[in-house]
TIRO-2110 file (N, C-alpha, C; in Angstrom, 1 decimal):
// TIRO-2110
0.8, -1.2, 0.0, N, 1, A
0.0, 0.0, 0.0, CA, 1, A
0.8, 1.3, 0.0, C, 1, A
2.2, 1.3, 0.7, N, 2, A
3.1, 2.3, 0.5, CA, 2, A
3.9, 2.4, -0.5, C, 2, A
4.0, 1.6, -1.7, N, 3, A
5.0, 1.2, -1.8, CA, 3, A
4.7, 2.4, -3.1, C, 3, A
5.8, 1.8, -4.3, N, 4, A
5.9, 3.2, -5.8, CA, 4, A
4.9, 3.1, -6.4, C, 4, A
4.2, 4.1, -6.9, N, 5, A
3.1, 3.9, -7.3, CA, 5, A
3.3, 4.0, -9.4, C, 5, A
4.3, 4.4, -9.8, N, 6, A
4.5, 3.7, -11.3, CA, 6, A
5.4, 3.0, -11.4, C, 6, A
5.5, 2.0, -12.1, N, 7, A
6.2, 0.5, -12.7, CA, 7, A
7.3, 1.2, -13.6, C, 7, A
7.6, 2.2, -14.1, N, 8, A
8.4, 2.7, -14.7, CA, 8, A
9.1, 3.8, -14.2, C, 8, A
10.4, 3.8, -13.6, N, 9, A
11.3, 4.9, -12.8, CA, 9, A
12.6, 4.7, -13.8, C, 9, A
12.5, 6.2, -14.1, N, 10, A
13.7, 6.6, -15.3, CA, 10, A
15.2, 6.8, -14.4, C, 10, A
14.6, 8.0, -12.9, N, 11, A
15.4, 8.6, -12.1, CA, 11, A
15.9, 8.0, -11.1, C, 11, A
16.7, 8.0, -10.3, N, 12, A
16.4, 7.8, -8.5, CA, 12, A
18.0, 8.7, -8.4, C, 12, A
17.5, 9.9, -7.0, N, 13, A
18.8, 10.2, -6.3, CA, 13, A
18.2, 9.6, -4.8, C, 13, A
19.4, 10.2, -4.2, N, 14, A
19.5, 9.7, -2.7, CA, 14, A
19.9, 10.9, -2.0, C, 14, A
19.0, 11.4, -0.7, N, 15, A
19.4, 12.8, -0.3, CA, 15, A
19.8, 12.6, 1.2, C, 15, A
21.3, 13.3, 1.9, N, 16, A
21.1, 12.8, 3.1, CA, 16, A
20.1, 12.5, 4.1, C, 16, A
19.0, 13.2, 4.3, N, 17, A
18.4, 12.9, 4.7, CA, 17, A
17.2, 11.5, 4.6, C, 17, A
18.1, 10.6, 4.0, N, 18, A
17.6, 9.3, 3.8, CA, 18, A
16.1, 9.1, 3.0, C, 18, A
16.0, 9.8, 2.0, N, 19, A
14.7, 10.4, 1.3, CA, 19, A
15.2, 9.3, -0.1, C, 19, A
14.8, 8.7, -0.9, N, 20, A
14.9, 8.4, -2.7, CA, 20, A
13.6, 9.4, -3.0, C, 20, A
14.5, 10.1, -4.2, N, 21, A
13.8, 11.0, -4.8, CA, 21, A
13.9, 9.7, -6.3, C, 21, A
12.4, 9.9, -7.0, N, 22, A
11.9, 8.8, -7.7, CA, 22, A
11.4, 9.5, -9.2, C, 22, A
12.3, 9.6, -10.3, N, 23, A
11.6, 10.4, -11.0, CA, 23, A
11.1, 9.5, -12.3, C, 23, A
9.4, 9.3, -12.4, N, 24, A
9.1, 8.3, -12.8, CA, 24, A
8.5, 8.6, -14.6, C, 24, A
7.7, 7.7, -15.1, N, 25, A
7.3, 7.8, -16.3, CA, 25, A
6.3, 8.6, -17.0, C, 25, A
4.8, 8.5, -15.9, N, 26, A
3.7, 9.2, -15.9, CA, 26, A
3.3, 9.7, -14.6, C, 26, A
4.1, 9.4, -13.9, N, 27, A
3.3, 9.8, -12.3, CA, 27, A
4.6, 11.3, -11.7, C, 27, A
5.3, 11.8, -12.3, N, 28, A
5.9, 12.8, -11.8, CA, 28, A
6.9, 12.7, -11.2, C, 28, A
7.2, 12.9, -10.1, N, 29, A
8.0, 12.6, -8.6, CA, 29, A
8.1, 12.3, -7.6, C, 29, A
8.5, 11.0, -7.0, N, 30, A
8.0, 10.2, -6.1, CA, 30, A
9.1, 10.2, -5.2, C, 30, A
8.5, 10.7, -3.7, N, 31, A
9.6, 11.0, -2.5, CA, 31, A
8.9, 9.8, -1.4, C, 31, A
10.3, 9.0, -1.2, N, 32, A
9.6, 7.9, -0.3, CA, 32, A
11.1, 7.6, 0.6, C, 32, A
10.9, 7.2, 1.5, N, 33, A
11.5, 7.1, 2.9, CA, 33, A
11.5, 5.0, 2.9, C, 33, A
12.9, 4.7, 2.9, N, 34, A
12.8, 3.6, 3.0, CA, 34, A
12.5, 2.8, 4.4, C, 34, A
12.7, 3.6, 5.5, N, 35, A
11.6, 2.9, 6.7, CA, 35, A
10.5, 3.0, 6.6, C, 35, A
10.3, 4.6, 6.6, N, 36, A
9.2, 5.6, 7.2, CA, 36, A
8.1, 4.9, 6.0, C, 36, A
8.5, 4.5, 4.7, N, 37, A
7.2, 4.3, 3.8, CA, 37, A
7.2, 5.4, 2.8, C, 37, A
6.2, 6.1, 2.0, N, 38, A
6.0, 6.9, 1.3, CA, 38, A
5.5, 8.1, 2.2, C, 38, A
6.4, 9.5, 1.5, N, 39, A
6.5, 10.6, 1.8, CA, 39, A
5.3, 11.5, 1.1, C, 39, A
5.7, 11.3, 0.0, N, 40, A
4.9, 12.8, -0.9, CA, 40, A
5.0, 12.5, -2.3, C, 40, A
4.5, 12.8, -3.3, N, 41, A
4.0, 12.4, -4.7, CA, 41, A
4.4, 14.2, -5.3, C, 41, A
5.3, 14.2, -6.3, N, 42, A
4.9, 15.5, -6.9, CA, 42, A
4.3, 15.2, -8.4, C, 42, A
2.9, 15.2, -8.5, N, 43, A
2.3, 14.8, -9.6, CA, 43, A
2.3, 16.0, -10.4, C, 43, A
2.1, 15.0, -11.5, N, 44, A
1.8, 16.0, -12.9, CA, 44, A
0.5, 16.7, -12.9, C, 44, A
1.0, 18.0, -13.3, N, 45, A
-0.2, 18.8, -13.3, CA, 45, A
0.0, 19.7, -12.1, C, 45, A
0.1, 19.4, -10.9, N, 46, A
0.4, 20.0, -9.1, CA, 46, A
1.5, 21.3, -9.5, C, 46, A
0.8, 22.0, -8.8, N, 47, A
1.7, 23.8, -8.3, CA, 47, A
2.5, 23.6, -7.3, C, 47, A
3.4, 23.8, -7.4, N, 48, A
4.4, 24.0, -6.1, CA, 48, A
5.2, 25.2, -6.3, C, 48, A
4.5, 25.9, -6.9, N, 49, A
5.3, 27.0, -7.6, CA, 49, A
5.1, 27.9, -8.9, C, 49, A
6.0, 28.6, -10.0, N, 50, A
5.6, 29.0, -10.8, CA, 50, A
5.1, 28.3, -11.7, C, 50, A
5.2, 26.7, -12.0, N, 51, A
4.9, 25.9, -13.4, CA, 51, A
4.6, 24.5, -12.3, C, 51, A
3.9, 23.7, -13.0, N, 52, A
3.3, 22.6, -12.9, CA, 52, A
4.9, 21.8, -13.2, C, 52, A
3.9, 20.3, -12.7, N, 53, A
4.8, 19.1, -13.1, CA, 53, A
4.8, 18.6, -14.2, C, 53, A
5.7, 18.3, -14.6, N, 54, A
5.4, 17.9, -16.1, CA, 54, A
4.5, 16.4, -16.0, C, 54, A
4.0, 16.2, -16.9, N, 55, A
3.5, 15.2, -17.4, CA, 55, A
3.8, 14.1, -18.2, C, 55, A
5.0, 14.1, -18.7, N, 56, A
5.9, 13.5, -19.6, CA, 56, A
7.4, 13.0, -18.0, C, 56, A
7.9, 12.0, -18.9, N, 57, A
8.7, 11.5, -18.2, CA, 57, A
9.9, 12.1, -17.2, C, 57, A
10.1, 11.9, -16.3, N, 58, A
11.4, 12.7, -15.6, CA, 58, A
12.4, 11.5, -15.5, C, 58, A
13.1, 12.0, -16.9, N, 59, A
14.1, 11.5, -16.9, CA, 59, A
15.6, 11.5, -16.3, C, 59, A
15.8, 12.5, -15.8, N, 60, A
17.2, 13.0, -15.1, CA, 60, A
16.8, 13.4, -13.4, C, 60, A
17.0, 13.2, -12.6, N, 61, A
17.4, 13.8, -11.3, CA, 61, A
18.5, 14.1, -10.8, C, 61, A
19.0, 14.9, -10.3, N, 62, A
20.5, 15.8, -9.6, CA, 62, A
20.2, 16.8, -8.2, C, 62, A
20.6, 15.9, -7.2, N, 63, A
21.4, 17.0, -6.5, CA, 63, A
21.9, 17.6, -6.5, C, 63, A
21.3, 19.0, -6.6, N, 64, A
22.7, 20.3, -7.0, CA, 64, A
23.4, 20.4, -5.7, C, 64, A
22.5, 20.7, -4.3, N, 65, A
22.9, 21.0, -3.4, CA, 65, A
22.0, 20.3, -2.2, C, 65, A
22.2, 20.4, -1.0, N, 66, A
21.3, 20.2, 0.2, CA, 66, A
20.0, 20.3, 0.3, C, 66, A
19.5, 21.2, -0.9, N, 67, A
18.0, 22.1, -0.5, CA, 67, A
17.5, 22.2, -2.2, C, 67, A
18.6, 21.9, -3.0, N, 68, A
17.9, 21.8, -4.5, CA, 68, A
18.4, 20.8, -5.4, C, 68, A
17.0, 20.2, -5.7, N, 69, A
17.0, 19.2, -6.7, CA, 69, A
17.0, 19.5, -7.6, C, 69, A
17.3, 19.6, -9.6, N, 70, A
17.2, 19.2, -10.6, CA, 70, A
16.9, 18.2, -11.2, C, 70, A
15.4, 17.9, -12.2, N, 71, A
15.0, 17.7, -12.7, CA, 71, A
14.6, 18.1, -13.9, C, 71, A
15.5, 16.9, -15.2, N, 72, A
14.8, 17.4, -16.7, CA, 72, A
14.0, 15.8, -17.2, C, 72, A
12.8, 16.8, -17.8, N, 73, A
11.6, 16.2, -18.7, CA, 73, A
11.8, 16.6, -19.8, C, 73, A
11.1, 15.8, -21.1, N, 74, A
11.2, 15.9, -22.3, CA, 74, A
11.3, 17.7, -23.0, C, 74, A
10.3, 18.0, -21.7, N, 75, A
10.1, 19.5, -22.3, CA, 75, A
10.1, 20.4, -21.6, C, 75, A
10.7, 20.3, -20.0, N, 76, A
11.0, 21.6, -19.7, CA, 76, A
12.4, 20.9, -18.0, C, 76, A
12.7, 21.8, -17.5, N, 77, A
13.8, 21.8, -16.5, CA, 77, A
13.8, 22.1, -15.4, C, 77, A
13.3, 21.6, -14.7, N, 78, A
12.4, 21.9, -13.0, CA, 78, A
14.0, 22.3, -12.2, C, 78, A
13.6, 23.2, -11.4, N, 79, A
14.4, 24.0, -10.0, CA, 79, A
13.6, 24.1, -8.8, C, 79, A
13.9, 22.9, -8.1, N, 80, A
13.1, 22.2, -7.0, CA, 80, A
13.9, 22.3, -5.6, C, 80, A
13.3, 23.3, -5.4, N, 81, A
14.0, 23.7, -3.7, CA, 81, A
13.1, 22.9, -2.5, C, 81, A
13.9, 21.9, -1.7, N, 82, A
13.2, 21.1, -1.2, CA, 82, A
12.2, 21.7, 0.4, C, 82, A
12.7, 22.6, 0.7, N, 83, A
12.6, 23.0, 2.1, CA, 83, A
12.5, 24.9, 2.3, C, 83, A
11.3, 25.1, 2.3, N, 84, A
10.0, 24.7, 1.6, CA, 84, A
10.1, 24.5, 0.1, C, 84, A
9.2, 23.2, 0.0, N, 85, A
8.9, 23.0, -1.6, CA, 85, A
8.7, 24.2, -2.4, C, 85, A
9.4, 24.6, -3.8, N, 86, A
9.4, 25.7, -4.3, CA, 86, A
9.8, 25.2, -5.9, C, 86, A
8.7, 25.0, -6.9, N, 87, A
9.4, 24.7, -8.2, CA, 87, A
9.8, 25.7, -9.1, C, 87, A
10.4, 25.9, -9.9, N, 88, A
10.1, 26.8, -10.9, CA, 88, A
11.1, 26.2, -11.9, C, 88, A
10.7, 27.1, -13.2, N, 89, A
12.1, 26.4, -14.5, CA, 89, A
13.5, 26.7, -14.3, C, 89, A
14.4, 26.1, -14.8, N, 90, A
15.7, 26.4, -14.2, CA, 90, A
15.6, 27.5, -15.7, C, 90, A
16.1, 28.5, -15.4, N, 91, A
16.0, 29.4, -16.3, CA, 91, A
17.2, 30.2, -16.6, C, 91, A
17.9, 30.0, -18.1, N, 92, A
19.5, 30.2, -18.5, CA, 92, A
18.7, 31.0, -19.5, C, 92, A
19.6, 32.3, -19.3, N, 93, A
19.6, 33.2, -20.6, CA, 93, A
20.2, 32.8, -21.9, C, 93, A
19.3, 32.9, -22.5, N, 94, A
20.0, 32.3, -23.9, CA, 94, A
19.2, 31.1, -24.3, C, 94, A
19.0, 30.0, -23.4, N, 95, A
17.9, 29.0, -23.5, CA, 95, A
16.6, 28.9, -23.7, C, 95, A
16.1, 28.2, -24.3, N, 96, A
14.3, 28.0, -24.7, CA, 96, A
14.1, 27.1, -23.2, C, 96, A
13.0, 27.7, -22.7, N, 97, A
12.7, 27.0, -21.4, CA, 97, A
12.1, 25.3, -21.7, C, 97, A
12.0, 25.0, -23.0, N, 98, A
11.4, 23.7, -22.9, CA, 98, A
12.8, 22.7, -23.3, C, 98, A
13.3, 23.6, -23.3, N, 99, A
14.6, 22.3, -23.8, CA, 99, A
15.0, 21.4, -22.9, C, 99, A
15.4, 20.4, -23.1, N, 100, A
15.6, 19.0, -22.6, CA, 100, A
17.0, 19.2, -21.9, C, 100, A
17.0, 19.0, -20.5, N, 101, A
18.5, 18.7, -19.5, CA, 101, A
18.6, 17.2, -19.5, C, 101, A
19.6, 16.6, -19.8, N, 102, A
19.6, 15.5, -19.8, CA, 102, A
21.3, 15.2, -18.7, C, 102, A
21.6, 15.8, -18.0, N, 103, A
22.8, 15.6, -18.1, CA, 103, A
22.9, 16.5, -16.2, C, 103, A
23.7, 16.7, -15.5, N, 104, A
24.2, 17.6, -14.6, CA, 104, A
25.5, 17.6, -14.1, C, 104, A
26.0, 18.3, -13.6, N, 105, A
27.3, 18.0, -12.6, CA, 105, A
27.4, 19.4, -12.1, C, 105, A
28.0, 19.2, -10.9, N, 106, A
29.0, 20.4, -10.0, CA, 106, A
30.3, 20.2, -10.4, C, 106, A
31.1, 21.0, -10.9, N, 107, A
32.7, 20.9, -11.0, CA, 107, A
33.2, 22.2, -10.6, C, 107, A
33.9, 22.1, -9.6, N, 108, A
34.5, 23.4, -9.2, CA, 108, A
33.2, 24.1, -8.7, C, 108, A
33.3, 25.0, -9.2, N, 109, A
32.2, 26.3, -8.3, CA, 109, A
31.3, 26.6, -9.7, C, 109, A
31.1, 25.9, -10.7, N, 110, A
30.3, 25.9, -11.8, CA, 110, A
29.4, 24.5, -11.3, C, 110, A
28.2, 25.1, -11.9, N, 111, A
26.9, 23.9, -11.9, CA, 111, A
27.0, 24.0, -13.7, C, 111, A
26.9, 22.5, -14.2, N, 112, A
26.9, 22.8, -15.9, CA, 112, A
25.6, 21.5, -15.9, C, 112, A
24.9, 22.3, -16.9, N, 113, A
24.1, 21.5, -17.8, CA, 113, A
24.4, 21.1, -18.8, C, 113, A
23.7, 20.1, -19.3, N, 114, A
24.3, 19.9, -20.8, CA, 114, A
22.3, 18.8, -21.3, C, 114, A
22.1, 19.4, -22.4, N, 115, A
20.9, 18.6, -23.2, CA, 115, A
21.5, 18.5, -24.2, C, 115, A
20.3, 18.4, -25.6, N, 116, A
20.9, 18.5, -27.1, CA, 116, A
20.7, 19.7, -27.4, C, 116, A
20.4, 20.5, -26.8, N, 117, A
21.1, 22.2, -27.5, CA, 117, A
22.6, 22.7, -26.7, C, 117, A
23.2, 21.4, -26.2, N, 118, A
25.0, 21.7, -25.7, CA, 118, A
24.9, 22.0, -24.2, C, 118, A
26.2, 22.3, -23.7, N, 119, A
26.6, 22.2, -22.5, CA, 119, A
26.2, 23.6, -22.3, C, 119, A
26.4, 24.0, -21.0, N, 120, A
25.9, 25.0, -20.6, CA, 120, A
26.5, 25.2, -19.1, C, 120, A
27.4, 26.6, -18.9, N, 121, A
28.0, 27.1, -17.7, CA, 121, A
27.5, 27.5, -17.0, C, 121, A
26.9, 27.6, -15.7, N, 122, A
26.4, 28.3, -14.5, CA, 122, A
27.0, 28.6, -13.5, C, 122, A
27.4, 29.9, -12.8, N, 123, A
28.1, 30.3, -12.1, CA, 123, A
27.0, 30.0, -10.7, C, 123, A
27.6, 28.4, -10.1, N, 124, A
26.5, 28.3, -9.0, CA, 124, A
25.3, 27.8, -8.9, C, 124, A
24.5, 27.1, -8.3, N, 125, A
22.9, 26.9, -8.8, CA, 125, A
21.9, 27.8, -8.8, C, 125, A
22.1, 28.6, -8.4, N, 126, A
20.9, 30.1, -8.7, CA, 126, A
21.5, 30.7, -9.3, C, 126, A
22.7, 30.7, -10.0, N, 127, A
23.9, 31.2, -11.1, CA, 127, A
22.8, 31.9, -11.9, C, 127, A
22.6, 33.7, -12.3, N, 128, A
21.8, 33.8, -13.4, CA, 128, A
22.5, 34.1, -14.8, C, 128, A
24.1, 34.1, -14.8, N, 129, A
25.1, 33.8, -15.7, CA, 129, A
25.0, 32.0, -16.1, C, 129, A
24.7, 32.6, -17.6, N, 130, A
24.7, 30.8, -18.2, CA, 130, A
25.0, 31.2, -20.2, C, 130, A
26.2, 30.2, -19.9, N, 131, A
27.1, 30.1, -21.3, CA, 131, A
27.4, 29.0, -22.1, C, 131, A
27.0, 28.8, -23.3, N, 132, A
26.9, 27.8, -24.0, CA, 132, A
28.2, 27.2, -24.6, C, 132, A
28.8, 26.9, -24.0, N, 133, A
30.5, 26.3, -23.9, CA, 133, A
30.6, 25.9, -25.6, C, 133, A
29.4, 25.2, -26.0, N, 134, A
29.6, 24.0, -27.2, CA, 134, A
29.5, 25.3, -28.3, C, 134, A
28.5, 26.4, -27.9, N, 135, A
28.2, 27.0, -28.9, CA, 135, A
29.5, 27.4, -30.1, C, 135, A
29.3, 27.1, -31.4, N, 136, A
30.8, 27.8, -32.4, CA, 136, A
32.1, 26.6, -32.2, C, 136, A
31.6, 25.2, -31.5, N, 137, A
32.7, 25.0, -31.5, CA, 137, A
32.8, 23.6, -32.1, C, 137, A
33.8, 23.0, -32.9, N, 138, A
33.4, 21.9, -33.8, CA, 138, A
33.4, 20.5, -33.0, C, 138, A
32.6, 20.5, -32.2, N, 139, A
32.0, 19.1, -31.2, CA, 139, A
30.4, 18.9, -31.0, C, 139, A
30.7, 17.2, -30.6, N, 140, A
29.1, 17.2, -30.7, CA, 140, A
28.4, 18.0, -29.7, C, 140, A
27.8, 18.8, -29.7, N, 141, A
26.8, 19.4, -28.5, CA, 141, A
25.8, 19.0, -28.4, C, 141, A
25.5, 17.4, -28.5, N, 142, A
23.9, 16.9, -28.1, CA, 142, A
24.5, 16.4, -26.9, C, 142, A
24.6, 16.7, -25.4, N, 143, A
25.1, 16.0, -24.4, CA, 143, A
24.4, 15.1, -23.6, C, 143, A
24.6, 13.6, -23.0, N, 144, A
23.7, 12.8, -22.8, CA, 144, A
25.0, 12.7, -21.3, C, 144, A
25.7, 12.7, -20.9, N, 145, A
25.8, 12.2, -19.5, CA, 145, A
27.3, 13.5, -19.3, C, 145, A
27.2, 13.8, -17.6, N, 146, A
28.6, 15.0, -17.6, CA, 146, A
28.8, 14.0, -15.9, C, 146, A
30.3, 14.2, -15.7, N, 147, A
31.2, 13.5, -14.9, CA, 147, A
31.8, 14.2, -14.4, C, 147, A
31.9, 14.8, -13.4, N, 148, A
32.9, 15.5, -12.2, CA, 148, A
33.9, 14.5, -11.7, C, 148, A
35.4, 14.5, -12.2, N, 149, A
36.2, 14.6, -11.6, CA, 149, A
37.4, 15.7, -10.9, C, 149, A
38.4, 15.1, -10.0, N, 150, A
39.1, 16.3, -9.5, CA, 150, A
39.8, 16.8, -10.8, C, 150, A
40.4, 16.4, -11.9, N, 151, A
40.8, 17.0, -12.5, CA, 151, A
40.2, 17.5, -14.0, C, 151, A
39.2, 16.9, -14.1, N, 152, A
38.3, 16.8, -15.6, CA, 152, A
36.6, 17.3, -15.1, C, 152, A
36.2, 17.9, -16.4, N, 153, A
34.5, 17.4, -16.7, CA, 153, A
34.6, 16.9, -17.7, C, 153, A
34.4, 15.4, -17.4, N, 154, A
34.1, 14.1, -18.9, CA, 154, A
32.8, 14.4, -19.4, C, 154, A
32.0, 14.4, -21.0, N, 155, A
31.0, 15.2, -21.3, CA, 155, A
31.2, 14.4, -22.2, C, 155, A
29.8, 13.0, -21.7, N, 156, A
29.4, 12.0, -23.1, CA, 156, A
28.7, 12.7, -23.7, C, 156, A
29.3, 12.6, -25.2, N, 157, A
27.4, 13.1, -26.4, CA, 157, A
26.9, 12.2, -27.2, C, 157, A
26.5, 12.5, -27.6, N, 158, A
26.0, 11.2, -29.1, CA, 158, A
26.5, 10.8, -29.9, C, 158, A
27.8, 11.5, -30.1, N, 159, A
29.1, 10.7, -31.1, CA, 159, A
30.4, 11.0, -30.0, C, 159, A
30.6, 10.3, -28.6, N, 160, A
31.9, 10.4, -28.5, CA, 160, A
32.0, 11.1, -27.0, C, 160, A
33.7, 11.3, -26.6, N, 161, A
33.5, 11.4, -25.6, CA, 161, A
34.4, 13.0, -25.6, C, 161, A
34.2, 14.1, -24.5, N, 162, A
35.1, 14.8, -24.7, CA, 162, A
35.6, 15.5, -23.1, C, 162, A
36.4, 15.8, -22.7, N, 163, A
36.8, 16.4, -21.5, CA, 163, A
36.5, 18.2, -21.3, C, 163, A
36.4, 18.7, -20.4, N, 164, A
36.3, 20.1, -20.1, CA, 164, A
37.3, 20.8, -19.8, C, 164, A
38.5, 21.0, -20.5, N, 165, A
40.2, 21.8, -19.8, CA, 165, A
40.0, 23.4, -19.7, C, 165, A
39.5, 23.3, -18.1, N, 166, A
39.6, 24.8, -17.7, CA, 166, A
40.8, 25.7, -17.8, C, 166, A
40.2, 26.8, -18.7, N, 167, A
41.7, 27.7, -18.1, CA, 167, A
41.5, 28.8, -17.9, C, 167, A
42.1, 30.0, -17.7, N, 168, A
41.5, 31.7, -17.2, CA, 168, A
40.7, 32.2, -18.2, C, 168, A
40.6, 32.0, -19.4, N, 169, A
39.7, 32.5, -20.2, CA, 169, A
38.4, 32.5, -20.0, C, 169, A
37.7, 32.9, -20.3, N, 170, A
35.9, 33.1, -20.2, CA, 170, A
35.4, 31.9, -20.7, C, 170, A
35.8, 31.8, -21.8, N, 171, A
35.2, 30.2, -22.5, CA, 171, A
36.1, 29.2, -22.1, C, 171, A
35.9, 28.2, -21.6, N, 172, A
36.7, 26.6, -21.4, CA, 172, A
36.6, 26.2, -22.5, C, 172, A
38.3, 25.6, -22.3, N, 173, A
38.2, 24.8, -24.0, CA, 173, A
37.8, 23.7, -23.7, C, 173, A
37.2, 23.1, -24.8, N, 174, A
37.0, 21.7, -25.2, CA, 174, A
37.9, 20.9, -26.1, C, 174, A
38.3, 19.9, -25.6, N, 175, A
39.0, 18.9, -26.4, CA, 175, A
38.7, 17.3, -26.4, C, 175, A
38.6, 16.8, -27.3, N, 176, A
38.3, 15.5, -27.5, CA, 176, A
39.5, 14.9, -26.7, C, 176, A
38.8, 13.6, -25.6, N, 177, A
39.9, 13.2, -24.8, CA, 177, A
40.4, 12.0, -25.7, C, 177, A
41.5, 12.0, -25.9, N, 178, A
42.3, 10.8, -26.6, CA, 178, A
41.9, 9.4, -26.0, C, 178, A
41.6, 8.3, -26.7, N, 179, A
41.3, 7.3, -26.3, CA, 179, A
42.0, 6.6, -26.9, C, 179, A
42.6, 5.0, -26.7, N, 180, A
43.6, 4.3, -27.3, CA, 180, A
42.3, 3.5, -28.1, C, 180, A
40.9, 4.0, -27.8, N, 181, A
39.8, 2.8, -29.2, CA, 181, A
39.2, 3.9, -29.4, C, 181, A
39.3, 3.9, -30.7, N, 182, A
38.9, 5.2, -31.4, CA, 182, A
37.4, 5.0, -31.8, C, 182, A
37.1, 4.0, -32.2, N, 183, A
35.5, 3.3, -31.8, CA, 183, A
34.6, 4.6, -30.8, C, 183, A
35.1, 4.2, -29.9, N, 184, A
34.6, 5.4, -29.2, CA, 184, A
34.4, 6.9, -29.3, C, 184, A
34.8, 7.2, -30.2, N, 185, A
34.7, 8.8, -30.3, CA, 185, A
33.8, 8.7, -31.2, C, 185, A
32.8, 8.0, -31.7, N, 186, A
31.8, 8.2, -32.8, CA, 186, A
30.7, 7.5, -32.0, C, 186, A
30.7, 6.9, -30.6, N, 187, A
29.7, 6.5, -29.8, CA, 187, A
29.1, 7.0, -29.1, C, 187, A
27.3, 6.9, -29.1, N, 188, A
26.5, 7.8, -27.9, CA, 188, A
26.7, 6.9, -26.6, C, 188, A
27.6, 7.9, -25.7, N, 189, A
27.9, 7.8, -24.6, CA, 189, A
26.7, 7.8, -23.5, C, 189, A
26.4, 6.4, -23.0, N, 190, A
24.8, 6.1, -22.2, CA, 190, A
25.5, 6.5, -20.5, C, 190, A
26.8, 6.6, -20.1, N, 191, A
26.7, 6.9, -18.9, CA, 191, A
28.6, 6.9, -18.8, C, 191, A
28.7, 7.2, -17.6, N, 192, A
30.2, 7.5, -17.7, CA, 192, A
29.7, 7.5, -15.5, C, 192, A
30.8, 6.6, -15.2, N, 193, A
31.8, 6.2, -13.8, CA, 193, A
32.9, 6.7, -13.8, C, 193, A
33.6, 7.0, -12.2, N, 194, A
34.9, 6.5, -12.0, CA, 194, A
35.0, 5.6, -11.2, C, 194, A
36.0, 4.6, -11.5, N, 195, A
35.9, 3.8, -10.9, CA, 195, A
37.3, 4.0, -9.3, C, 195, A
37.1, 3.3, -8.3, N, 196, A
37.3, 3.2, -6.9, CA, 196, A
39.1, 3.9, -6.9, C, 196, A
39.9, 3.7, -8.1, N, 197, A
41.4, 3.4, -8.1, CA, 197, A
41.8, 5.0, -8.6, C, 197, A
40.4, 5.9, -8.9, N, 198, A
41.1, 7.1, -9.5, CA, 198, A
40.6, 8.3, -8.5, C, 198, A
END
């Protein structure tokens, strides 16, 4: 009787507070407590804010921080402040609000998005500075998974893989990370690990 209430879950984070956030097919956002049972439902359609839930899949979930979640659907990009509940669009100058986030990371003191209109810089999670890294530059910018490590942002796209080499300039360059199988640089990259030794 407590238990998920859609058969199809795209998402799941984990928040310290011992919460799985559930981002599902047709039923929205499902917050449930693995003792306590089910928490709260953010259904499609429901106000929590400036814009409803989508009604289409939530396929991405991200902890940005302690108190905000990210979530992207097919057609728009929820900014979900948990405490008090507070939605609205994550909203980048420069961006069409229905565009697709498929992707997140924290690196350094930048929050980057990345969908299929390219990566995208934010200074911070309420950052209202946002820069399209990919824009003008000869890589793929349909981005499907981004990777925070201490020395890299790894940024799978739909042909390949490529790294983020920060340097003092405004724009970060991009360069295709050398791989000894080259196979790979023309593959859509479904997810990207580190593993335990790096």
């Amino acid at each position: 009787p407590n238990g998920v209430r859609d058969s199809q879950i795209f998402s799941v984070i984990a928040t310290k507070d011992d919460h799985l956030w559930l981002g599902t097919g047709s039923n929205g956002i499902e917050i449930i407590h693995p003792e306590k049972g089910y928490v709260q439902q953010l259904q499609p359609g429901q106000r929590f804010g400036s814009i409803p839930i989508p009604d289409d899949a939530i396929e991405t979930l991200f902890l940005a921080d302690q108190q905000t979640v990210l979530a992207g659907s097919n057609w728009s990009t929820l900014h979900i402040k948990r405490q008090p509940l507070l939605v609205k669009a994550l909203s980048l100058k420069g961006r069409e609000l229905d565009a697709f986030s498929g992707a997140f990371a924290n690196h350094h003191s930048n929050l980057w998005v990345g969908g299929i209109d390219g990566l995208w810089r934010l200074s911070g999670v309420d950052g209202n500075e946002a820069i399209n890294v990919t824009k003008g530059k000869p890589v793929d910018y349909r981005v499907s998974k981004l990777l925070s490590t201490k020395d890299a942002l790894w940024v799978g796209t739909w042909k390949g893989l490529y790294t983020v080499v920060e340097s003092d300039a405004v724009l970060p360059e991009l360069k295709i990370e050398p791989v000894k199988d080259t196979f790979l640089n023309q593959q859509y990259i479904t997810d990207l690990a580190q593993d335990a030794k790096q």
